[in-house]
mmCIF file of the C-alpha atoms, coordinates in Angstrom:
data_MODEL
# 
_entry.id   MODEL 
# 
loop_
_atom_site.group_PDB 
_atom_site.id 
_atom_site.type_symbol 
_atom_site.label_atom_id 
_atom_site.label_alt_id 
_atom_site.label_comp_id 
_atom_site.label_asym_id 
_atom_site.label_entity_id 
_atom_site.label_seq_id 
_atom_site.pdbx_PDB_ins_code 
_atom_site.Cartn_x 
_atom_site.Cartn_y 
_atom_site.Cartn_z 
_atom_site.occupancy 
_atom_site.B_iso_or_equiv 
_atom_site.pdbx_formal_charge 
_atom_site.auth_seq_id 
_atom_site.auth_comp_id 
_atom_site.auth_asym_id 
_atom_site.auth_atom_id 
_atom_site.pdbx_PDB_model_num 
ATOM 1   C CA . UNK A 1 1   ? 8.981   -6.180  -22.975 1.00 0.00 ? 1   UNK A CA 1 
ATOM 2   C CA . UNK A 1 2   ? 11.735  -4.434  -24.849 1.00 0.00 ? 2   UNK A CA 1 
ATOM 3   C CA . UNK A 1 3   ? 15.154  -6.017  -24.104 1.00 0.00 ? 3   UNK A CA 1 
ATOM 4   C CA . UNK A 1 4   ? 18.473  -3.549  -24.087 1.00 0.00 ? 4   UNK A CA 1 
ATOM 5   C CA . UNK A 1 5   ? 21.666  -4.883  -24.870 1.00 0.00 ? 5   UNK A CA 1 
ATOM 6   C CA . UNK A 1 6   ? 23.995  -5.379  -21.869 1.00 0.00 ? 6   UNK A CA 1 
ATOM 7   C CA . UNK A 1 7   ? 20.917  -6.409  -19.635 1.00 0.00 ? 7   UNK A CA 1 
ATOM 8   C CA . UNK A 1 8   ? 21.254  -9.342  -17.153 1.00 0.00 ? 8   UNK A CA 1 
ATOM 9   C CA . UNK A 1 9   ? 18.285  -11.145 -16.245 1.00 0.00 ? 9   UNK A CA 1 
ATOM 10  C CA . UNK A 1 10  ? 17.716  -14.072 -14.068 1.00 0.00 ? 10  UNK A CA 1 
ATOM 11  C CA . UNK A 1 11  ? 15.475  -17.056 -15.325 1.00 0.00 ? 11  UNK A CA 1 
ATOM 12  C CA . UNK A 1 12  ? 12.838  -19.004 -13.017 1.00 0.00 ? 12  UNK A CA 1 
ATOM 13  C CA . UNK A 1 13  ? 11.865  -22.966 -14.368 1.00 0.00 ? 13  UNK A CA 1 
ATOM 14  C CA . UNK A 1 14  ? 8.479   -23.906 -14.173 1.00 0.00 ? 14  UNK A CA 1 
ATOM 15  C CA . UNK A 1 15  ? 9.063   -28.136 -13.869 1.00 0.00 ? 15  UNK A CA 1 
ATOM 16  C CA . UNK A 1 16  ? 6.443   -30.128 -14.967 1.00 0.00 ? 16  UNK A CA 1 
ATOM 17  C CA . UNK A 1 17  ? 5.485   -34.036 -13.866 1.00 0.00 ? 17  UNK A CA 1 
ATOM 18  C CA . UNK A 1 18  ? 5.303   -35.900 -17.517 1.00 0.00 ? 18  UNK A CA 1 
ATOM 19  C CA . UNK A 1 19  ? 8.657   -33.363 -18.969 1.00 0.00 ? 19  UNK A CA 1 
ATOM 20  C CA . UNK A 1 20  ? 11.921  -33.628 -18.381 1.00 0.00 ? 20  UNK A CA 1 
ATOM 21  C CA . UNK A 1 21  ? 13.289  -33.954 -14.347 1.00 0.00 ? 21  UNK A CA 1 
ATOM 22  C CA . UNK A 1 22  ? 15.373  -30.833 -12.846 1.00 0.00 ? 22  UNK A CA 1 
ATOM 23  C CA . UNK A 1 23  ? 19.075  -32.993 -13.702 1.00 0.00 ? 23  UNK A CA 1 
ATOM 24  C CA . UNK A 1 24  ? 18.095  -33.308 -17.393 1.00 0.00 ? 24  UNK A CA 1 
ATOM 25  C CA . UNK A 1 25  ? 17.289  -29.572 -17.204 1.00 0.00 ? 25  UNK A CA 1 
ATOM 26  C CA . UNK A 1 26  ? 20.312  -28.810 -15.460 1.00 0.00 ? 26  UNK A CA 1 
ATOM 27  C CA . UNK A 1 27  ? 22.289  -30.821 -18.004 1.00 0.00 ? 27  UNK A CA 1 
ATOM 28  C CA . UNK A 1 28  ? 20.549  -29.112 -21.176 1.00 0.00 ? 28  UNK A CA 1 
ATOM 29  C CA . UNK A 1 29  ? 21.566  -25.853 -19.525 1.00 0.00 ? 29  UNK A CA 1 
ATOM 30  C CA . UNK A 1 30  ? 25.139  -26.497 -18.658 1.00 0.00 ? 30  UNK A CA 1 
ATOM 31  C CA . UNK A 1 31  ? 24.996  -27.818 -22.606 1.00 0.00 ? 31  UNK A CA 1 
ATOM 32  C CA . UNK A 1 32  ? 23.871  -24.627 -23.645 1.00 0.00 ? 32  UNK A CA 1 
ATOM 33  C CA . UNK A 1 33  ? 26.199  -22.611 -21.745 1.00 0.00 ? 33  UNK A CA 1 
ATOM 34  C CA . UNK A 1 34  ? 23.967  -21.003 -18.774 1.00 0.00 ? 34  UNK A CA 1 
ATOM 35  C CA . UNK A 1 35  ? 25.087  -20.732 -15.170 1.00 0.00 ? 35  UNK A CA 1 
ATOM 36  C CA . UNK A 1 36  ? 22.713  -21.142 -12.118 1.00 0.00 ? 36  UNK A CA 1 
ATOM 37  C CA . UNK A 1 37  ? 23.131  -18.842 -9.363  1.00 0.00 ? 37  UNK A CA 1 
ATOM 38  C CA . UNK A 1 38  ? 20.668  -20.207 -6.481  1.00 0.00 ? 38  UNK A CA 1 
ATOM 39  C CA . UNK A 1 39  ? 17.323  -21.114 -7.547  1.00 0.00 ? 39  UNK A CA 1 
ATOM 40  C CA . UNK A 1 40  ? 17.631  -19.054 -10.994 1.00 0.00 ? 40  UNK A CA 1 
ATOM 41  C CA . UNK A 1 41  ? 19.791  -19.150 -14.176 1.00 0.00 ? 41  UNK A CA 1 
ATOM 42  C CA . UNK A 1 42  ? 21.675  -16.195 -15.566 1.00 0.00 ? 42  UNK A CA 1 
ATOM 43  C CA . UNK A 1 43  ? 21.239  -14.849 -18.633 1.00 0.00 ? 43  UNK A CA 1 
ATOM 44  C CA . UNK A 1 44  ? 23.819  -12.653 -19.543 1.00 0.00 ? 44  UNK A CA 1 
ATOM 45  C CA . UNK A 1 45  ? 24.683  -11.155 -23.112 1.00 0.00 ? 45  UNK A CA 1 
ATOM 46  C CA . UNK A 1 46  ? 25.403  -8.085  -25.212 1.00 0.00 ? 46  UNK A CA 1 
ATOM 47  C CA . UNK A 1 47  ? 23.076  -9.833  -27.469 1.00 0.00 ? 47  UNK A CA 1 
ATOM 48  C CA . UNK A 1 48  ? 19.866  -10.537 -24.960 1.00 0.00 ? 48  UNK A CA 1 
ATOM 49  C CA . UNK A 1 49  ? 17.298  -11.884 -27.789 1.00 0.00 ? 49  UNK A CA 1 
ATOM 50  C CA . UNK A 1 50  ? 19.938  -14.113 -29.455 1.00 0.00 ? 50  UNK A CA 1 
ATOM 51  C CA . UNK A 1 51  ? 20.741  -16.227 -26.052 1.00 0.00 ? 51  UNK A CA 1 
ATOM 52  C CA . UNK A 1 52  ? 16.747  -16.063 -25.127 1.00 0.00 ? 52  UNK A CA 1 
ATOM 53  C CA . UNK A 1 53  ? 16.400  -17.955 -28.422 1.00 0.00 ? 53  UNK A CA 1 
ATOM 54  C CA . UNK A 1 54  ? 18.957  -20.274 -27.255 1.00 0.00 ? 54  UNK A CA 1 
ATOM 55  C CA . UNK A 1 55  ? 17.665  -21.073 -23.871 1.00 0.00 ? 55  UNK A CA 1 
ATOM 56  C CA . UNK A 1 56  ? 14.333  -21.549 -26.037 1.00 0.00 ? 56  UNK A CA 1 
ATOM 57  C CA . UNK A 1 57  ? 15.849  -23.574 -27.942 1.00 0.00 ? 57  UNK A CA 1 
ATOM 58  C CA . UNK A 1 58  ? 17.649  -26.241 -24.832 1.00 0.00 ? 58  UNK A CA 1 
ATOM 59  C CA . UNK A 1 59  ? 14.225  -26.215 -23.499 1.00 0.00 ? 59  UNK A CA 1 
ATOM 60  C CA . UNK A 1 60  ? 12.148  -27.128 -26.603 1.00 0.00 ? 60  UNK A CA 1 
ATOM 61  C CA . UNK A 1 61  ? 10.549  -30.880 -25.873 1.00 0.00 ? 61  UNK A CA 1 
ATOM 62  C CA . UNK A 1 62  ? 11.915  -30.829 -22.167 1.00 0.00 ? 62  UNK A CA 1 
ATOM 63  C CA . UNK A 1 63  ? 8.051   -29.663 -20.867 1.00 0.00 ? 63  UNK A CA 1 
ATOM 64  C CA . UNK A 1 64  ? 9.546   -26.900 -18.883 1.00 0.00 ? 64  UNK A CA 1 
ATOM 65  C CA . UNK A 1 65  ? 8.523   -23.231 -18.531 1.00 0.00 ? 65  UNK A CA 1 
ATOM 66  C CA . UNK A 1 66  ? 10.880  -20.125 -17.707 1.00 0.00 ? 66  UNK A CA 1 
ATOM 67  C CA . UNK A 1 67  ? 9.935   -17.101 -16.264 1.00 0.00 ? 67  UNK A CA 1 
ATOM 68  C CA . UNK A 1 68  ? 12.522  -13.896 -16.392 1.00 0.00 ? 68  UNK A CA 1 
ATOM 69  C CA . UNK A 1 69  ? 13.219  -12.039 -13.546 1.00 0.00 ? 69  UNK A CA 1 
ATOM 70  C CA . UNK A 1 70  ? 14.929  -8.937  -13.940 1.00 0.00 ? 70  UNK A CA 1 
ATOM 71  C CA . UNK A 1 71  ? 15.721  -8.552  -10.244 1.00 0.00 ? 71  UNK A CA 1 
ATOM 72  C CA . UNK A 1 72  ? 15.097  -10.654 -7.674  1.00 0.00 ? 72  UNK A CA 1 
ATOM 73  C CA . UNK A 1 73  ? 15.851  -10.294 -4.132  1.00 0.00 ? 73  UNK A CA 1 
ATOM 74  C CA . UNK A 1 74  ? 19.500  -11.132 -3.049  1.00 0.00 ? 74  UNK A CA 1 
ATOM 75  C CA . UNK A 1 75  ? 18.609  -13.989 -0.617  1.00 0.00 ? 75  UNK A CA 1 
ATOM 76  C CA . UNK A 1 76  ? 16.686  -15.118 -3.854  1.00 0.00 ? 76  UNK A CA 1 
ATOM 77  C CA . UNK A 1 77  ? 19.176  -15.861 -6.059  1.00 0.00 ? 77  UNK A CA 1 
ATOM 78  C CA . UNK A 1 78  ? 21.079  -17.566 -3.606  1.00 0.00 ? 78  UNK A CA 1 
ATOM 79  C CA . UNK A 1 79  ? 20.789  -21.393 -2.200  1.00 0.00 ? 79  UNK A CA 1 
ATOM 80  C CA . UNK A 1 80  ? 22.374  -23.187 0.266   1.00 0.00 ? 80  UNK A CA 1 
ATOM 81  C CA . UNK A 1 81  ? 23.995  -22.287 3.497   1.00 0.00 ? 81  UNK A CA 1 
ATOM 82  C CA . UNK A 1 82  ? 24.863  -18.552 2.417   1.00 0.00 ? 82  UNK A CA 1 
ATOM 83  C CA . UNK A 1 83  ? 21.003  -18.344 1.487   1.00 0.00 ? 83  UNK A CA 1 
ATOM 84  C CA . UNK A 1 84  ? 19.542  -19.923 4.537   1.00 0.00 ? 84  UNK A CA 1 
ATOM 85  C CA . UNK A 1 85  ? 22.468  -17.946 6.176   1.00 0.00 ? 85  UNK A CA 1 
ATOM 86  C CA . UNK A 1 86  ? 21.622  -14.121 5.010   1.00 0.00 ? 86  UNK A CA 1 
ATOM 87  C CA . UNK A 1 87  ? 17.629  -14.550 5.183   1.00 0.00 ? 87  UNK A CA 1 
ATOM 88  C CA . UNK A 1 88  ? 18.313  -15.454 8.678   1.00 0.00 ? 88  UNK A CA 1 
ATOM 89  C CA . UNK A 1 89  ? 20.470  -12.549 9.461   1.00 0.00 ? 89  UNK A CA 1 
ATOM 90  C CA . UNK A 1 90  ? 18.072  -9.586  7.467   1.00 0.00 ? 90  UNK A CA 1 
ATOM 91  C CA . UNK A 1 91  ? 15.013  -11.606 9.186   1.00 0.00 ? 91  UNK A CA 1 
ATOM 92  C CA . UNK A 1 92  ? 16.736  -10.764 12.991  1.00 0.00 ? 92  UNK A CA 1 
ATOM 93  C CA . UNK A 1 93  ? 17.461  -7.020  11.611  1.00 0.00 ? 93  UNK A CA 1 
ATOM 94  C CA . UNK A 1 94  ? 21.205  -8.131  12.053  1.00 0.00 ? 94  UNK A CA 1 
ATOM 95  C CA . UNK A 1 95  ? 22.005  -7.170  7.989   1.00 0.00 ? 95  UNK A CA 1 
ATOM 96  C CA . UNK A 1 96  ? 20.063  -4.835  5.960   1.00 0.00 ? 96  UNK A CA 1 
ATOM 97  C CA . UNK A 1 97  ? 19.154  -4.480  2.115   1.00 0.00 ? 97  UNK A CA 1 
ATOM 98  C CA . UNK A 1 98  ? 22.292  -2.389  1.385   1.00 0.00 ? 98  UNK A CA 1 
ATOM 99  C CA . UNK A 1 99  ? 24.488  -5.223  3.102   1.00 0.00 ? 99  UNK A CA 1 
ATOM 100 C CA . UNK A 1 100 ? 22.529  -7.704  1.003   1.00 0.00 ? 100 UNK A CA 1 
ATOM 101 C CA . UNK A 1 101 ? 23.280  -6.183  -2.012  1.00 0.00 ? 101 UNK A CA 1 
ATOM 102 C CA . UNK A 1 102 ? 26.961  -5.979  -1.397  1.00 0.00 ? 102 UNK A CA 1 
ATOM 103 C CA . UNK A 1 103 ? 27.191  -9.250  -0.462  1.00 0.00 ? 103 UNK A CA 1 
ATOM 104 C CA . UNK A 1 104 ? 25.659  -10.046 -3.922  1.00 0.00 ? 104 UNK A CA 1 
ATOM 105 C CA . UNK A 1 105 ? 28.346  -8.213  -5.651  1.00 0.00 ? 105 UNK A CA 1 
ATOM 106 C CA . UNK A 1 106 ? 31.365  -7.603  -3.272  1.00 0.00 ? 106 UNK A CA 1 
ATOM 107 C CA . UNK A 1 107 ? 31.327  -9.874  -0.362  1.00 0.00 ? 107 UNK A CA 1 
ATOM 108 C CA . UNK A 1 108 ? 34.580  -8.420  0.745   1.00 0.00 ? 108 UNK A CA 1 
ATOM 109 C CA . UNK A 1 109 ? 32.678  -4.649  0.854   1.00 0.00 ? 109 UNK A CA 1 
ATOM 110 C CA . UNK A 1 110 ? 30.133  -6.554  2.803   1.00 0.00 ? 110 UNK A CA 1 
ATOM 111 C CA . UNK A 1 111 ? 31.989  -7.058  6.012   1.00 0.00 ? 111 UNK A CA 1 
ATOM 112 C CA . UNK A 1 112 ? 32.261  -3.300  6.493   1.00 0.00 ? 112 UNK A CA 1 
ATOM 113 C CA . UNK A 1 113 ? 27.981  -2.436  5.575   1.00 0.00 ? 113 UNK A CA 1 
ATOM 114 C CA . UNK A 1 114 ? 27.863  -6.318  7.838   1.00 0.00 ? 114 UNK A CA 1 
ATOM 115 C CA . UNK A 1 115 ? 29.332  -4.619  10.712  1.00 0.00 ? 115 UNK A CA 1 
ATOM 116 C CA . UNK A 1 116 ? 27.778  -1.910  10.788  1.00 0.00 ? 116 UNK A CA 1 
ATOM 117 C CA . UNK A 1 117 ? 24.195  -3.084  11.095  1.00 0.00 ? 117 UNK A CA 1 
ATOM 118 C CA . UNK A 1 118 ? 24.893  -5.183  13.261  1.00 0.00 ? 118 UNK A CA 1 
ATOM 119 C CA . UNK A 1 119 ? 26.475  -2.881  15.651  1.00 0.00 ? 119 UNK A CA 1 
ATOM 120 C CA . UNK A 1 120 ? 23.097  -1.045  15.436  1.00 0.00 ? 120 UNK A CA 1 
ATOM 121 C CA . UNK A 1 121 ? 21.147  -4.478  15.987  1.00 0.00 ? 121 UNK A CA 1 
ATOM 122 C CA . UNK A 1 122 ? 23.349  -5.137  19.039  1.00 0.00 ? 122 UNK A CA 1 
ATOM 123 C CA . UNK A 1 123 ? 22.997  -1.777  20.088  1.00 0.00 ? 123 UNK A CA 1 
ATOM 124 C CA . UNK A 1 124 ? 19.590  -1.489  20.349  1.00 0.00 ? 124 UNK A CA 1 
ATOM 125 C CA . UNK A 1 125 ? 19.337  -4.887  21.914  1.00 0.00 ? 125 UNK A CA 1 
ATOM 126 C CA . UNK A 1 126 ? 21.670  -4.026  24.462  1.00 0.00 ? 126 UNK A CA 1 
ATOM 127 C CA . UNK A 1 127 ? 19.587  -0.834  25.139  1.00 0.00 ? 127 UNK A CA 1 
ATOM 128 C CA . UNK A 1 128 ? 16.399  -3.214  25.193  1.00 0.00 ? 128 UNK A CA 1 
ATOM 129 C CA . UNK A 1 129 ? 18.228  -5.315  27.950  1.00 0.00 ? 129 UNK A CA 1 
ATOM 130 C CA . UNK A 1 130 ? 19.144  -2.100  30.054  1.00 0.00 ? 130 UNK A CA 1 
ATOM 131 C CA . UNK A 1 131 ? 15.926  -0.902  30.206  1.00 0.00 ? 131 UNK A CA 1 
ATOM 132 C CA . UNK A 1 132 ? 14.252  -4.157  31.242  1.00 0.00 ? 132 UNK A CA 1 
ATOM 133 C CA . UNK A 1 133 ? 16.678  -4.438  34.178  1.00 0.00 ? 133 UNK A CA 1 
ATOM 134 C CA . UNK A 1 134 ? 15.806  -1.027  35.093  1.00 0.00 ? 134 UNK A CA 1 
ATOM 135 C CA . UNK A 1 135 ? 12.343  -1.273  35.123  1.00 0.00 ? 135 UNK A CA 1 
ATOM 136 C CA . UNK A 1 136 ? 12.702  -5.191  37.069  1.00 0.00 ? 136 UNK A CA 1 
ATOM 137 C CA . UNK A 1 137 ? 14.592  -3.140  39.461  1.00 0.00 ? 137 UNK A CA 1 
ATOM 138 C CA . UNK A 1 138 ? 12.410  -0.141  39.866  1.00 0.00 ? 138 UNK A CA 1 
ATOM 139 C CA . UNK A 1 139 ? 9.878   -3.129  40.689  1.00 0.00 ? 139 UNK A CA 1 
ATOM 140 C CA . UNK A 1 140 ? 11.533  -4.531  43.249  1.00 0.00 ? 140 UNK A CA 1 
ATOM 141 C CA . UNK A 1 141 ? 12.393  -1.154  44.775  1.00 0.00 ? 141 UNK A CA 1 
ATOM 142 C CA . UNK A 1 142 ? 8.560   -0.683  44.684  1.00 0.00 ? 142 UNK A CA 1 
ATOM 143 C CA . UNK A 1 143 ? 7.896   -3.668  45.962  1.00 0.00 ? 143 UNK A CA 1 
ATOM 144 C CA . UNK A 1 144 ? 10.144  -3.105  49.422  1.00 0.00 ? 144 UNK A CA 1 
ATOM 145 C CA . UNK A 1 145 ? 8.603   0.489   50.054  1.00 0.00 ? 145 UNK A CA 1 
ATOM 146 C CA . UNK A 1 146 ? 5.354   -0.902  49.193  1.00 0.00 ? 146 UNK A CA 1 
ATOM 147 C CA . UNK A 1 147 ? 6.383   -3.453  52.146  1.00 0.00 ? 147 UNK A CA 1 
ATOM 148 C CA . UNK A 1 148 ? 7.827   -1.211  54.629  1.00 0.00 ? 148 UNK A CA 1 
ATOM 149 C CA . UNK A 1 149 ? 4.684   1.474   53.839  1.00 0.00 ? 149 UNK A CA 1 
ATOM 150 C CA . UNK A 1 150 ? 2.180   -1.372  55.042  1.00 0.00 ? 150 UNK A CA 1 
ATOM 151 C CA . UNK A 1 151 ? 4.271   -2.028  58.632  1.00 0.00 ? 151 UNK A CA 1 
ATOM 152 C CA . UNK A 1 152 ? 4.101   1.737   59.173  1.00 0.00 ? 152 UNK A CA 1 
ATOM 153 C CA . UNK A 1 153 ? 0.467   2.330   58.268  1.00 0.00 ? 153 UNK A CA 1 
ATOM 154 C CA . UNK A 1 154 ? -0.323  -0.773  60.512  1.00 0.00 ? 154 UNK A CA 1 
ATOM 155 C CA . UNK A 1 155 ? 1.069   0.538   63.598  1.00 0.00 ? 155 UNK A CA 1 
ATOM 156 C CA . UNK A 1 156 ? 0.461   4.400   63.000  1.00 0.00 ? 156 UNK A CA 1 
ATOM 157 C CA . UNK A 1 157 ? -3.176  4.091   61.467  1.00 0.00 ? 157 UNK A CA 1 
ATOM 158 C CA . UNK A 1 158 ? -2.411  6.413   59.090  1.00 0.00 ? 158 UNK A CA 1 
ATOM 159 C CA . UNK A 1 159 ? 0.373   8.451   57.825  1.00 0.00 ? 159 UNK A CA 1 
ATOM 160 C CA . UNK A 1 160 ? 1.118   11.316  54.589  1.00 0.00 ? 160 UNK A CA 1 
ATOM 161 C CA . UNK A 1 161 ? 3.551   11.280  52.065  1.00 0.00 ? 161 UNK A CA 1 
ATOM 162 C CA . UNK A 1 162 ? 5.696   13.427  53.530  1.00 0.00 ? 162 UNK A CA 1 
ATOM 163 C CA . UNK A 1 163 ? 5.581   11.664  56.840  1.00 0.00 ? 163 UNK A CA 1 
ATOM 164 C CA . UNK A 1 164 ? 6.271   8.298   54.861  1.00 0.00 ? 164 UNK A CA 1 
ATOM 165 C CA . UNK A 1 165 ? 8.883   9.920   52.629  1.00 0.00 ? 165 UNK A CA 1 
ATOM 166 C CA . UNK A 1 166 ? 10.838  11.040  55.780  1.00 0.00 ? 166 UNK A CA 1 
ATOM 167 C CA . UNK A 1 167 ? 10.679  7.580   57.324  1.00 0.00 ? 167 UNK A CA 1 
ATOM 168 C CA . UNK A 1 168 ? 11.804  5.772   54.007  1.00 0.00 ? 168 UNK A CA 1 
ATOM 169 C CA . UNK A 1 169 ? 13.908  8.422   53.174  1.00 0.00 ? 169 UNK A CA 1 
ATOM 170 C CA . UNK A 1 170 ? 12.735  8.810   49.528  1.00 0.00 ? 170 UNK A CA 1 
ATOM 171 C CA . UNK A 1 171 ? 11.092  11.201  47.760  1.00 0.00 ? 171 UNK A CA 1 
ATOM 172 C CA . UNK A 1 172 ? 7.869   12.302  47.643  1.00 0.00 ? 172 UNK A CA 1 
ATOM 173 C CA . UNK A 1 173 ? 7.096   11.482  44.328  1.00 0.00 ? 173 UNK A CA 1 
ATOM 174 C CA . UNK A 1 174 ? 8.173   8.179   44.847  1.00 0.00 ? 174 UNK A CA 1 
ATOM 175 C CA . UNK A 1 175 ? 6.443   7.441   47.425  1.00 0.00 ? 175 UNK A CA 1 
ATOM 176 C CA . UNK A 1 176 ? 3.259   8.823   46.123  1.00 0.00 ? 176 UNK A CA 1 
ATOM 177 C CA . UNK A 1 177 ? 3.682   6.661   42.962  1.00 0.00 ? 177 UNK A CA 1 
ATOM 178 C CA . UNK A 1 178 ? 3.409   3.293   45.214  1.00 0.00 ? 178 UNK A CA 1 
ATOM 179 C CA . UNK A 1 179 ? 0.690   4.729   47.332  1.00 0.00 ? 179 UNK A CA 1 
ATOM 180 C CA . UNK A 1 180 ? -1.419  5.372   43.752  1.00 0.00 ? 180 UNK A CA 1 
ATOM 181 C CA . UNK A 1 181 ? -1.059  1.951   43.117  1.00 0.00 ? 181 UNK A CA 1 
ATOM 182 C CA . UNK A 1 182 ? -1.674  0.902   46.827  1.00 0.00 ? 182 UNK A CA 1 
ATOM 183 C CA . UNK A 1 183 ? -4.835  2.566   46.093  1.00 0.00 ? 183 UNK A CA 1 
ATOM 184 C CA . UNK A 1 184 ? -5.879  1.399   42.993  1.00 0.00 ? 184 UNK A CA 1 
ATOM 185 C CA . UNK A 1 185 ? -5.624  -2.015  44.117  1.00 0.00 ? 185 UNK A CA 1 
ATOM 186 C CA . UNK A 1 186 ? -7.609  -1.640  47.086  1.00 0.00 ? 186 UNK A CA 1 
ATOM 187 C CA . UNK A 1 187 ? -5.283  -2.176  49.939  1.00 0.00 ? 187 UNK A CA 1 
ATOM 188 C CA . UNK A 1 188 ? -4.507  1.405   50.827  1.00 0.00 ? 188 UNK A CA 1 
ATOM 189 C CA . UNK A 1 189 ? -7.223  4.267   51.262  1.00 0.00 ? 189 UNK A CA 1 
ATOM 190 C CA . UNK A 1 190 ? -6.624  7.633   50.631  1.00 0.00 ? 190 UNK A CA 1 
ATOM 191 C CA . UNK A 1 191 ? -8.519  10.019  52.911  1.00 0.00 ? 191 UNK A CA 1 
ATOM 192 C CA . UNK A 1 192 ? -8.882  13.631  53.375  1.00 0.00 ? 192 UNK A CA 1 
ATOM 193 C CA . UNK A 1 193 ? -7.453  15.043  56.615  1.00 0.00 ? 193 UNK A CA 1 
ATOM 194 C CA . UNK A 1 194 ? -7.738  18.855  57.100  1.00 0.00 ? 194 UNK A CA 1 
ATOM 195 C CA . UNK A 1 195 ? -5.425  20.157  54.015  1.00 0.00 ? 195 UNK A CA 1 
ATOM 196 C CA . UNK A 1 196 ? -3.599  16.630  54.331  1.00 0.00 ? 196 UNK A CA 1 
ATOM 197 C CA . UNK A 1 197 ? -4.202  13.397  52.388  1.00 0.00 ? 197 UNK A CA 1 
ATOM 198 C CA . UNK A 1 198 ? -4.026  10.981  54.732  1.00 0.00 ? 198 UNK A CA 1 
ATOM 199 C CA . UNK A 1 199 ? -3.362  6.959   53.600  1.00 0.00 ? 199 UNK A CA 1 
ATOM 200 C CA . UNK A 1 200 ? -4.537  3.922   55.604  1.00 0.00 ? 200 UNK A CA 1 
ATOM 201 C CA . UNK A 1 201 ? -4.554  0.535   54.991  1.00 0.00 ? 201 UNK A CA 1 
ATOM 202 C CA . UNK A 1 202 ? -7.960  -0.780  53.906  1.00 0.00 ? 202 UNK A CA 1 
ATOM 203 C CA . UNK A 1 203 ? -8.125  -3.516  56.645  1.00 0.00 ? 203 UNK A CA 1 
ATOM 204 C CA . UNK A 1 204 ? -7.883  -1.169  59.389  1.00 0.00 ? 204 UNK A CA 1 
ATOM 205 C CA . UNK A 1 205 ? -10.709 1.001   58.031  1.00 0.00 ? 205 UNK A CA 1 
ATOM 206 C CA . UNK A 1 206 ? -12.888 -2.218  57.305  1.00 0.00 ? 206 UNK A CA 1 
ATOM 207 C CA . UNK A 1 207 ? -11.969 -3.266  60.962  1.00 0.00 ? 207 UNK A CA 1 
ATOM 208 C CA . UNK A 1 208 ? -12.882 0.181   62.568  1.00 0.00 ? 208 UNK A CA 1 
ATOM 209 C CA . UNK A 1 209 ? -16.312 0.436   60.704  1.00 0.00 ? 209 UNK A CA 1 
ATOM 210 C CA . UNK A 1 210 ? -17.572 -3.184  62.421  1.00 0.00 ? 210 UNK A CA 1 
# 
């Protein structure tokens, strides 16, 4: 690999059991004049090949391997609680990759990209929430006509959904869309009446047919 002056790469150590231990590394480095951002030291020169040769050179008899990284993730290069912090927050969709990166670079930019996204996350969550309490009360609604349908088949034998609809006050297709699953379920039976669809309940008919 070709390396450009002015090109910032991050370094990954490769420890080894019998070599040197991570604070004698750490020393060496802070010797040689390398920073650590995270989990990865920063190399950072007009003159890349020269200070490769001197982070060679720290390393020499320590056992230790490096591996460059041109550009790792932004939760990557991080450690700590603003690591653990910000994988958290892209993980839950409450920060994405362009807030990352400002973060990296200009935390202060970062609130404004932060807010953002997480407006959206909240947002949709909120929308999420709305539409579960409409559907739990579209249940329940179903549930009480489905209740009130069974009292009125029980004591008229039989009734359409018009004839229901006008008695529940509801509309038709409402009241259709419990007695489908009435049916489907086996409690209710749908039966052909002249140019009517007439709905009992299933016990009745079993009862009649005895």
């Amino acid at each position: 690999m070709e390396l450009n002056t002015g090109m910032r790469a991050y370094v990954q150590m490769e420890y080894a059991a019998d070599g040197s231990s991570p604070a004698e590394v750490e020393e060496a480095m802070r010797r040689a004049g390398f920073r650590r951002e995270g989990i990865y030291y920063v190399v950072e020169e007009d003159d890349m090949v020269s200070r490769l040769t001197e982070l060679h050179d720290a390393l020499r008899g320590t056992g230790v391997r490096f591996v460059l990284v041109p550009n790792p993730s932004p939760t990557e290069q991080w450690s700590g609680t603003t690591r653990d912090a910000a994988m958290h927050w892209r993980q839950d969709g409450l920060i994405d990759d362009e807030a990352l990166d400002l973060l990296e670079r200009e935390p202060l930019a970062f609130r404004e990209a932060a807010i953002r996204s997480t407006r959206a996350a909240v947002e949709k969550l909120a929308a999420m929430r709305e539409l579960e309490l409409a559907e739990r009360r579209q249940a329940r609604m179903q549930n009480a006509k489905r209740d009130d349908i069974i009292v009125m088949l029980r004591s008229t034998g039989g009734m359409t959904v018009r004839q229901i609809g006008e008695v529940l006050d509801a509309p038709e297709g409402e009241v259709f869309e419990v007695l489908a699953l009435m049916v489907d379920d086996g409690s209710v039976l749908a039966e052909q009446s002249d140019h009517s669809i007439v709905y009992r309940l299933a016990e009745r008919v079993m009862r009649s047919r005895r």
